[in-house]
VOGU-3710 file (C-alpha; in Angstrom, 3 decimals, decimal comma):
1> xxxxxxxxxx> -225,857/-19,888/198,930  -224,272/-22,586/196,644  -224,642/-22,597/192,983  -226,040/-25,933/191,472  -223,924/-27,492/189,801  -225,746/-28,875/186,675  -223,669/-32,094/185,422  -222,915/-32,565/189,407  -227,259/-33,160/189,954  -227,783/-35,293/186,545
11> xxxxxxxxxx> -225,193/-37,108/187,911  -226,733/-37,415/191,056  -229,940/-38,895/189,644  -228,266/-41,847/188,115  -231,807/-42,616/186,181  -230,794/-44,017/183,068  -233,988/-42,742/181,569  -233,670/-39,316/182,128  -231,502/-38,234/179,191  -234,438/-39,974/176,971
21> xxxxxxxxxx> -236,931/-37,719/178,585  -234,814/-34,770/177,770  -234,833/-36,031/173,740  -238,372/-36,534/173,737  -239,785/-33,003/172,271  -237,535/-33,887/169,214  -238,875/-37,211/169,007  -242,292/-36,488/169,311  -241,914/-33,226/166,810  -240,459/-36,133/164,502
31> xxxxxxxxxx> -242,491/-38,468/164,632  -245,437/-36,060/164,151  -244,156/-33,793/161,346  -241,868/-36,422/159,814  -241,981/-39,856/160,038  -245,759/-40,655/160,292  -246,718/-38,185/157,266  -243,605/-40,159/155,421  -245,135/-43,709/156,481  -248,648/-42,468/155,772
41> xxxxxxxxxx> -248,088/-41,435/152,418  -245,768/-45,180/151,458  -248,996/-46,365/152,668  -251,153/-43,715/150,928  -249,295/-45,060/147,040  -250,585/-48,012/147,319  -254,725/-46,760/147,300  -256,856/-44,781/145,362  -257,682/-42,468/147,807  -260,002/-38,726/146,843
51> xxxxxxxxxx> -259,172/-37,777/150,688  -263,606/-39,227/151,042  -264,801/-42,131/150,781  -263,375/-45,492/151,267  -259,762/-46,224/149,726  -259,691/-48,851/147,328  -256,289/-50,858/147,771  -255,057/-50,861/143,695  -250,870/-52,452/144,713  -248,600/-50,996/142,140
61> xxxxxxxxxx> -251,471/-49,467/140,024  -250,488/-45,935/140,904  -246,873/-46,407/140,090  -247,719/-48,213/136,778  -249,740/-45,379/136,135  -247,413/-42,757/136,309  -244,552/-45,143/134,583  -247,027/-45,231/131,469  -247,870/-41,310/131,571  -245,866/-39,953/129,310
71> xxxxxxxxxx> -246,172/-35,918/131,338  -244,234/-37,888/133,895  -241,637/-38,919/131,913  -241,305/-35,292/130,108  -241,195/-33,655/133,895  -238,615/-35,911/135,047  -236,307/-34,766/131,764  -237,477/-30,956/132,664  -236,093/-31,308/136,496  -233,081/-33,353/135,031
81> xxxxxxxxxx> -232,267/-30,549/132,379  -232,379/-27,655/135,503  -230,090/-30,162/137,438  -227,330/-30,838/134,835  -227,354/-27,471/133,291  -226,760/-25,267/136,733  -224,797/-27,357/138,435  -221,327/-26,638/136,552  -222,183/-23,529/136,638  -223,069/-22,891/140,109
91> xxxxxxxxxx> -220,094/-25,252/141,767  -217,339/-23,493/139,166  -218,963/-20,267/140,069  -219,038/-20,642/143,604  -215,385/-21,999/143,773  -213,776/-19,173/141,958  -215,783/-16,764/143,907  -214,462/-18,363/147,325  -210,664/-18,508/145,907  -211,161/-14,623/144,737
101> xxxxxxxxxx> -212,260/-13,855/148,395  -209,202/-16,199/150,056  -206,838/-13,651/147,716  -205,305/-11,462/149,139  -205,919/-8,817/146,115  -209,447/-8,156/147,541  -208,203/-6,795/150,412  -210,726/-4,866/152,587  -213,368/-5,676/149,268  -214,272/-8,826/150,697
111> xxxxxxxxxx> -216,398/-7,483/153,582  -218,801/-5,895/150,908  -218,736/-8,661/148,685  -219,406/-11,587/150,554  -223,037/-10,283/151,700  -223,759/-8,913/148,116  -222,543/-11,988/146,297  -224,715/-14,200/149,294  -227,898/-11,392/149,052  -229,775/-13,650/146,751
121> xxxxxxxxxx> -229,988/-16,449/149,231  -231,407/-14,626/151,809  -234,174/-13,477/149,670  -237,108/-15,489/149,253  -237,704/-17,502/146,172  -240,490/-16,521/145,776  -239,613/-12,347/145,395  -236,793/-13,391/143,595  -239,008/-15,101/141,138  -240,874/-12,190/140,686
131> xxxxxxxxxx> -238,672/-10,017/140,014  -237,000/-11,873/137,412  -240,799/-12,060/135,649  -240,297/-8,308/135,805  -236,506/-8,069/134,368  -237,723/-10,717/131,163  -241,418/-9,807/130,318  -241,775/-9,304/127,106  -243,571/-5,949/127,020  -242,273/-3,678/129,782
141> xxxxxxxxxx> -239,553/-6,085/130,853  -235,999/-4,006/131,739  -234,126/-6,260/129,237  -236,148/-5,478/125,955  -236,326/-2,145/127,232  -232,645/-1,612/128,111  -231,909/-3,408/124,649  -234,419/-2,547/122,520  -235,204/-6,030/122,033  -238,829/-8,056/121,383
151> xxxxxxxxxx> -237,670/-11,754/122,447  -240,455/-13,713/124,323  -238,271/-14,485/127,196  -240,583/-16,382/129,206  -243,245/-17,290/126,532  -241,293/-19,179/124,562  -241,088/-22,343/126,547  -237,295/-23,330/125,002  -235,620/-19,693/126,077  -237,781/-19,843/129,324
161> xxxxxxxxxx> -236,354/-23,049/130,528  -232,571/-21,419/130,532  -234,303/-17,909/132,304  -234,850/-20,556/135,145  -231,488/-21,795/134,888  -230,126/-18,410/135,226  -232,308/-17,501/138,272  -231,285/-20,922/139,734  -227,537/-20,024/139,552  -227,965/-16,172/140,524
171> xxxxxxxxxx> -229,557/-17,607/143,678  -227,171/-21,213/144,414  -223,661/-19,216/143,585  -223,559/-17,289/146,538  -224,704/-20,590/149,131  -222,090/-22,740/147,727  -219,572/-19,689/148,175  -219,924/-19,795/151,697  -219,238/-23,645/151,995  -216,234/-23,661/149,899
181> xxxxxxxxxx> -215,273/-20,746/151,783  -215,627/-22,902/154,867  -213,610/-25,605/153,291  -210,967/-23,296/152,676  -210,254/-22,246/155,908  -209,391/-25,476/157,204  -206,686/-25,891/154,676  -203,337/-25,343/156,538  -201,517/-22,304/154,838  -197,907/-24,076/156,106
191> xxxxxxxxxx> -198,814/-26,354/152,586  -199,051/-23,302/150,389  -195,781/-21,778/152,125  -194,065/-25,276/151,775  -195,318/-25,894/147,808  -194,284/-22,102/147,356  -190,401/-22,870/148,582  -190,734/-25,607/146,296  -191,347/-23,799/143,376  -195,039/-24,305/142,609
201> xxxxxxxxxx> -197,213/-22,149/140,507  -200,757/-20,723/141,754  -202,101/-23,301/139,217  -199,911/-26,502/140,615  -200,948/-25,184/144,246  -204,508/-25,673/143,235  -204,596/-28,549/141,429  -202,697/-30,152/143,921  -203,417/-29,158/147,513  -206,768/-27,218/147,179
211> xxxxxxxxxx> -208,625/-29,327/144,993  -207,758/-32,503/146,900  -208,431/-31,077/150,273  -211,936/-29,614/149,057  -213,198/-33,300/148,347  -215,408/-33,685/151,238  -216,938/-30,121/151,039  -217,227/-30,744/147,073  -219,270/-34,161/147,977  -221,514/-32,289/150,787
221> xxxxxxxxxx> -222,199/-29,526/148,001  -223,070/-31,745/145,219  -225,735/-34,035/146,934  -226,927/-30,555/148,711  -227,687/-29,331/145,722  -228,725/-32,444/143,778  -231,341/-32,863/146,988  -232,775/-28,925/146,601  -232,889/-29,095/142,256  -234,560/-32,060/141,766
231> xxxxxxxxxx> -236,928/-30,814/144,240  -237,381/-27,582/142,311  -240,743/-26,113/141,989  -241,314/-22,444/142,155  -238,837/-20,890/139,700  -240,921/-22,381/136,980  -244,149/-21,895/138,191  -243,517/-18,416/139,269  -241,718/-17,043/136,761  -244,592/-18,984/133,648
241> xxxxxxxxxx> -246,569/-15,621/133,124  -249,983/-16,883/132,118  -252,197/-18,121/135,209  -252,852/-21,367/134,506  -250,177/-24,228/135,197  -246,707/-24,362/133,287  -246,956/-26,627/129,973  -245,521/-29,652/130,239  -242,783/-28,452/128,272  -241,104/-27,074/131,501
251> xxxxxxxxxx> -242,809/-28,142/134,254  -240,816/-30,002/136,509  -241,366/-33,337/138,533  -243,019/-31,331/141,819  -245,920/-30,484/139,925  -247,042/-34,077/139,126  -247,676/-34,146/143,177  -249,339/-30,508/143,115  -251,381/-31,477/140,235  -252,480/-34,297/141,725
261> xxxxxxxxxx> -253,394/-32,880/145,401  -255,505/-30,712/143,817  -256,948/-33,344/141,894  -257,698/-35,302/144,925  -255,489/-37,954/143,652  -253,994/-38,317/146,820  -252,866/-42,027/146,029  -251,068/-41,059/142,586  -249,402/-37,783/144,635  -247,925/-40,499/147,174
271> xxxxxxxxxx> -246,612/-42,309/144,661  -245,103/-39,606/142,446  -243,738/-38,439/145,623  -241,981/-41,402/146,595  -240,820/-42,062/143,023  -238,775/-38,868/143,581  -237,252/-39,413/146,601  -235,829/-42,671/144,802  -234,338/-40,698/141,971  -232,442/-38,071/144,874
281> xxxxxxxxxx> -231,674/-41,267/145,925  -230,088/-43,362/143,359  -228,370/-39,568/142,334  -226,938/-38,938/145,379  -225,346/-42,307/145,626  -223,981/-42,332/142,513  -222,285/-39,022/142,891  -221,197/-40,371/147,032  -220,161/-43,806/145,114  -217,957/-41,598/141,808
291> xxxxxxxxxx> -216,705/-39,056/144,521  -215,179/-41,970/146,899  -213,179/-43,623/144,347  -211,924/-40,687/143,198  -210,953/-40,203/146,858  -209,584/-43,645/146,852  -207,947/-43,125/143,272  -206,264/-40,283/144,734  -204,798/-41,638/147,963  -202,984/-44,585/146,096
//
């Protein structure tokens, strides 16, 4: 019996439709899960809407509202101040880490510390949350117990703020390891033998092959993570130890949508939603937009 050759019988077909018919799960699952529930809630900004009743068209109202509220404004400067103060951090962190690993002074090391350093990603946010409430309570926390210490770690809404910095970092380092580890390996090691017969230092060799060479993995990490920390939303929440909602001190720009949902302000949740996909999207340009001249800067 002959086997059936696959490409040979779509071939065979010649129906110019049928490699549309093949696509169609994902565009249906698309459609469905993405772009209508996108559409709908554009739409959605534009109403007053309680999720009963009859929605009352109000234009820009919701927008205006939430441009005039000053919570909104303080939340946007809380998810601004866990952007800019990880990210150096994290990308530094992460780069180091993936240069240590490239070195041959690790040696056999690297197989143990590549999962342990990437452990923290595969962990849910969520437990990770948790048990960074445990480490910093105040009472019976393992860091005023270790240290013998009484500091309100995550009562204090100015030292709490940096606790979710740190917990951001412990869990983004390891990620971002892995992609500059990627990034690494497709650097030719003929340049560092060639720079080497030259005379170049480690530092020269990094400053002026690695670095370079990275660009394009440094871009795709910085809008990554620019995308995922403006989004963020459960380190605070989590890790705030009373029950009700974080003050406004800390709480970041995801919980003027939660807040709202639950309000059945479904109208003001569109809008505050769509108001931050603008800011990830005037961000991430501006870092593409800095990132390509500097490309371009280099090259001449």
């Amino acid at each position: 019996m002959k086997s059936i050759n696959t490409k040979t019988a779509l071939a065979r077909t010649g129906s110019p439709v049928l490699p549309y018919v093949l696509l169609m799960p994902f565009f249906i699952t698309f459609f469905l899960f993405f772009a209508f529930p996108a559409i709908y809630s554009l739409v959605l900004s534009f109403f007053n809407y309680r999720g009963y009743g009859e929605a009352r068209f109000v234009g820009f109202g919701n927008y205006i509202a939430l441009i005039n509220y000053g919570a909104f404004w303080k939340s946007v400067g809380n998810t601004f101040f866990y952007f800019a103060a990880h990210i150096i951090p994290v990308m530094l962190g992460a780069l180091l880490l993936a240069l240590a690993m490239q070195s041959k002074a690790v040696g056999i090391g690297r197989k143990l510390f590549k999962p342990l350093i990437f452990l923290p990603q595969i962990v849910p946010v969520i437990a990770t949350a948790l048990i960074f409430r445990i480490i910093f309570a105040t009472r019976s926390g393992a860091v005023n117990q270790l240290f013998g210490l009484d500091i309100r770690w995550l009562e204090d809404v100015d030292v709490m703020r940096w606790i979710v910095v740190l917990l951001v970092v412990w869990r983004a380092t390891g990620w971002f390891m892995v992609v500059f580890l990627a990034g690494l390996t497709t650097i030719s090691s003929d340049l560092y033998e060639a720079a080497m017969l030259d005379g170049a230092s480690t530092r020269q060799k990094l400053v002026y092959i690695t670095i370079p060479l990275m660009r394009p993995f440094f871009l795709f990490a910085f809008i990554m993570d620019t995308i995922s920390s403006l989004k963020i939303f459960v380190e605070p929440n989590i890790l705030w130890p009373a029950q009700s909602n974080p003050p406004t001190d800390i709480a970041p720009m995801m919980n003027m949508i939660t807040t709202n949902i639950r309000g059945g302000n479904f109208g003001l949740a569109s809008a505050a939603g769509w108001l931050l996909f603008l800011i990830v999207l005037v961000v991430s340009l501006i870092q593409l937009y800095l990132m390509r001249n500097r490309d371009k800067g280099a090259r001449r």
